[in-house]
N, C-alpha and C positions, 0 to 999 in steps of 0.2 A: 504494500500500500504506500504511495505518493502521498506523502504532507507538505505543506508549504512551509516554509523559513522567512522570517522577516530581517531583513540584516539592518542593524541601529548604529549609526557610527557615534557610539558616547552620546550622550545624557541629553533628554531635551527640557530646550525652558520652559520656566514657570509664567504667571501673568506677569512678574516685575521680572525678567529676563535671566531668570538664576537658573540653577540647576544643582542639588544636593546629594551628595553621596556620602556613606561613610562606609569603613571598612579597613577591620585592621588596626583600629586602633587612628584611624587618621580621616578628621573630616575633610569634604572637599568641595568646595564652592565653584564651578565653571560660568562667566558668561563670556559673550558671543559678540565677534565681530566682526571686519573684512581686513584681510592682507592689503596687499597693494596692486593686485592684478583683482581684487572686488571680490576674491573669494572665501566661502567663511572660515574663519577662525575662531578658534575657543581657548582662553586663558583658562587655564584653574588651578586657585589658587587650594594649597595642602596645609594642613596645619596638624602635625602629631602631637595627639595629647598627652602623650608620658613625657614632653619635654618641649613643647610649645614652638616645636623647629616650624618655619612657615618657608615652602616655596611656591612658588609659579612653574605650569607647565604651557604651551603652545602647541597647540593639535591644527592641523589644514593643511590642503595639499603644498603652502609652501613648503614644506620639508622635505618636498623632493629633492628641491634645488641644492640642499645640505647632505645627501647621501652620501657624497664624498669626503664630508668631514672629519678631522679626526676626534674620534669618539673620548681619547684622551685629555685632550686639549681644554681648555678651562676658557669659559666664553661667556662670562657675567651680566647680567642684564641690569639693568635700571627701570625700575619701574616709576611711572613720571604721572603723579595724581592731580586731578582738576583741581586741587587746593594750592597747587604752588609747589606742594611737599615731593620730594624724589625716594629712591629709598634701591641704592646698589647693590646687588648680592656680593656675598664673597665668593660663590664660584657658577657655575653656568655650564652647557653644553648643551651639545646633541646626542639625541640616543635613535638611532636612527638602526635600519635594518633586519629590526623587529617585527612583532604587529602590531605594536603601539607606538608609534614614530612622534617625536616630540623634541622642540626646545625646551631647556627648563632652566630653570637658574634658582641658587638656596642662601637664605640668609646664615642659617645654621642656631642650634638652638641659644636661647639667653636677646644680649640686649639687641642686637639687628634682626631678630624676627620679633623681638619684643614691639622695635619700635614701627616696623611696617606693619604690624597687624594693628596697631595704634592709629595710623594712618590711614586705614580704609573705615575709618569710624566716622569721619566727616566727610566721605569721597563719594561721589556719584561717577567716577569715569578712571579712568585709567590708561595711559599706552605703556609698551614696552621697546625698550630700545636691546639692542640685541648684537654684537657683531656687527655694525655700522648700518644695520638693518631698521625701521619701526614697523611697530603692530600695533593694531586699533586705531581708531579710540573701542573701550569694551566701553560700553555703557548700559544701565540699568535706572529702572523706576522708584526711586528711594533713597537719599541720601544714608549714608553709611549702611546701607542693606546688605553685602558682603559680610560687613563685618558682624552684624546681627546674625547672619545664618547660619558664619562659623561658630558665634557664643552658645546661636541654642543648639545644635549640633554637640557643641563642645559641654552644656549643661545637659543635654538628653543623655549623651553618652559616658560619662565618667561617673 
């Protein structure tokens, strides 16, 4: 017997442009924008609750163009909020070649994921700069909404 399959490529939004997952011990916040050739992209931001490390990951077919990169190589992003505020990882890359192909970049646990999770508390937008690269703007319905979804996420779960 023939069943049908529905293929989902990652999480879809919500009415205010979010999208919630948790698993493992790590909530995870995605929304949704366009690269620079108008195609979508999804930021989503991680945050592990045994020690409050917070990154960024970037999902969209521009990752093709990175398949050649070295997976070793440390490629830090900045993430640059409509408040004024920026906030630069200490390390970054491409994970590419898998089935989940992604930039990502990490503050690592303590004061730099302390203070950009601080920072989507008043944010309604976001881009990411990347390897001389930008993504976004991500944007959403609700000023500091991110940061709301990671808390209750992060209040449901521990």
């Amino acid at each position: 017997m023939l069943q049908s399959v529905t293929l989902v490529d990652g999480p879809e939004a919500d009415a205010a442009g979010l999208a919630a997952d948790y698993g493992s011990g790590v909530c995870r916040i995605s929304v949704f924008g366009k690269d620079a050739d108008g195609e979508q992209i999804r930021a989503e931001f991680s945050r592990r609750l045994r020690d409050g490390n917070l990154s960024v990951s970037l999902y969209g077919p521009f990752i093709r163009h990175f398949r050649d990169a070295d997976p070793n190589a440390n490629f830090p992003v900045t993430v640059a909020f409509d408040t004024g505020s920026s906030a630069p990882s200490r390390s970054g890359g491409y994970d590419v070649g898998g089935f989940r192909e992604s930039a990502w970049g990490g503050w690592g646990p303590g004061a730099a994921s302390d203070a950009t999770y601080a920072a989507l508390k008043g944010a309604s937008s976001f881009t990411v700069q990347m390897d001389g690269n930008s993504y976004g703007p991500f944007t959403w319905t609700g000023t500091g909404a991110v940061w709301r979804a990671l808390d209750a996420c992060e209040t449901e779960n521990s």
